[in-house]
N, C-alpha and C positions, 0 to 999 in steps of 0.2 A: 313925700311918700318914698320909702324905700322899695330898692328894687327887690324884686324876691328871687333872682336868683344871688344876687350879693347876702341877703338873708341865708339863702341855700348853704352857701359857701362859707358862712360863718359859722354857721351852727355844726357843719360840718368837720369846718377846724377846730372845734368845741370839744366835736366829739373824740378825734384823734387825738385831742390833749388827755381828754377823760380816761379813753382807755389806756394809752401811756401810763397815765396816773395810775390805774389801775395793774396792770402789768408790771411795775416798778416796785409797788406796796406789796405784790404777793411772792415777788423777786427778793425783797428786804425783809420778809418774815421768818424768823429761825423756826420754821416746818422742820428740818430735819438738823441735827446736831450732831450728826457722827460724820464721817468723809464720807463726801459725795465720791460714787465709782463712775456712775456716768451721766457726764451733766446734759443738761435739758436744753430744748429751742430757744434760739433767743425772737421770742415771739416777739418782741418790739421791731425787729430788723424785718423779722417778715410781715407786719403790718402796714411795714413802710414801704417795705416794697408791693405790696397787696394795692397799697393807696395810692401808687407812682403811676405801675403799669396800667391800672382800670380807671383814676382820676385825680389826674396830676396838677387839679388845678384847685383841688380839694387840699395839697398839702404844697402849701411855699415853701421856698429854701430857710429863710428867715426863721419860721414855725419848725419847722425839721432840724436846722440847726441849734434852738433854745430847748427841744426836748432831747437830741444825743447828748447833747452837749450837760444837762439836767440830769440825765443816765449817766454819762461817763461818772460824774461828781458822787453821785449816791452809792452808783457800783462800787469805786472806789478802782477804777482804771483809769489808765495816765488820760488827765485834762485833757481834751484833744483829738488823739491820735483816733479813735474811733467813731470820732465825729466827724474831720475829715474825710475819713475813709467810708463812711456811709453817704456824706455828702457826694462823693465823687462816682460810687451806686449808684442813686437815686437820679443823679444828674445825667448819668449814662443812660439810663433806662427811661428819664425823662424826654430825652431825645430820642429812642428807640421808640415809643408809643405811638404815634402819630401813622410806622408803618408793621407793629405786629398789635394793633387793633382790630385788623382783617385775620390774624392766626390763630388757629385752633391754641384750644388750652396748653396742650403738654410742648409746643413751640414755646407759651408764656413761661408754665415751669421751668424749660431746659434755659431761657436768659435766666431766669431770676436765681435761678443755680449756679449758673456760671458765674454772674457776677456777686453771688454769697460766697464760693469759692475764692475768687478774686478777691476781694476785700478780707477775707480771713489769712487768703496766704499771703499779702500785703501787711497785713497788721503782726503776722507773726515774724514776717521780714523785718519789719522794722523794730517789733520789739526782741529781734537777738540779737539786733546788732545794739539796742539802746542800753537795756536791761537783761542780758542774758540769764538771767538766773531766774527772772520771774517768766519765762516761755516754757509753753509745756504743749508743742505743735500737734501732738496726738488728742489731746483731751481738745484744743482749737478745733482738729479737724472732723471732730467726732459730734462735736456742737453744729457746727458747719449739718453739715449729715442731716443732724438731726434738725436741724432748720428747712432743710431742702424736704425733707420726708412731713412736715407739720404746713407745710405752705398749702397743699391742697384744701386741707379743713381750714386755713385761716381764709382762703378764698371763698370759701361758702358758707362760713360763716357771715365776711363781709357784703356776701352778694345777699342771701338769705334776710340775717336778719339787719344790717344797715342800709340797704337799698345802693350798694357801693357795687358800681357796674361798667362797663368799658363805652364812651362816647361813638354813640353811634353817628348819623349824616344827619340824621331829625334834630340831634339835641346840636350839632354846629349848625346846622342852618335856623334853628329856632336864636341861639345864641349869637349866632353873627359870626365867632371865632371856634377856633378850639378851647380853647381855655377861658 
């Protein structure tokens, strides 16, 4: 017999692929053909972080690393470096959950900002010193922005309509563990 929270947790890694999947397809559709002035959230980063802070055991490093990793490739941004650098997000904020589980929302916001911040201005340090030519830190920080400004509705959206919610004392003492 399978367990059903292990069920839980698959279907749920299912679904973080899907919408990935999803999110990626309408990122790769030529919708607009003239130059972008000001680019859009990168709603994949704030999904992941959406899925860290409220259920970190809903997305492995393993699965988080084979979907950046799947993005950086299609995006067509260096192999890697943004993988990384989301891994090393998620890992931070992975370790922060256990004690801003107990904090109101806009404490959730103000990490998951910092370290969007952080890892953007991380990736554009390292892409001027790699490839200077291809940095363009004002449109970086203005995505940035706009990621920090769209996390609120990716939050209620995941609350609302995925059932995706922050572990409360019921669901670890029903579980045994946190995760």
């Amino acid at each position: 017999m399978i367990d059903p929270i292990s069920t839980q947790r698959a279907l749920y890694r299912l679904l973080f692929v899907a919408l990935a999947g999803v999110i990626l397809f309408v990122q790769l559709l030529p919708l607009n053909t003239g130059p972008q002035r000001i680019p859009g959230p990168d709603l994949l980063l704030c999904l992941t972080f959406v899925w860290i802070q409220r259920r970190p055991d809903y997305l492995p490093l393993f699965l988080l690393a084979g979907v950046m990793f799947l993005a950086d490739i299609l995006l067509m941004r260096p192999p890697g470096l943004w993988t990384a650098l989301v891994l090393l997000g998620s890992e931070f904020l992975r370790t922060r959950q256990s004690a801003s589980s107990e904090l109101p929302f806009a404490a959730e916001w103000g990490l998951a900002s910092v370290v969007v911040m952080a890892v953007t201005l991380a990736n554009i340090a390292v892409l001027s010193v790699l490839a200077p030519a291809a940095v363009r830190p004002a449109l970086a920080m203005v995505q940035a922005l706009m990621t920090v400004t769209v996390y609120p509705a990716v939050v209620l959206l995941c609350q609302t309509g995925f059932n995706i919610h922050r572990l409360t004392v019921g669901d670890v003492e029903l579980r045994g563990t946190r995760g």
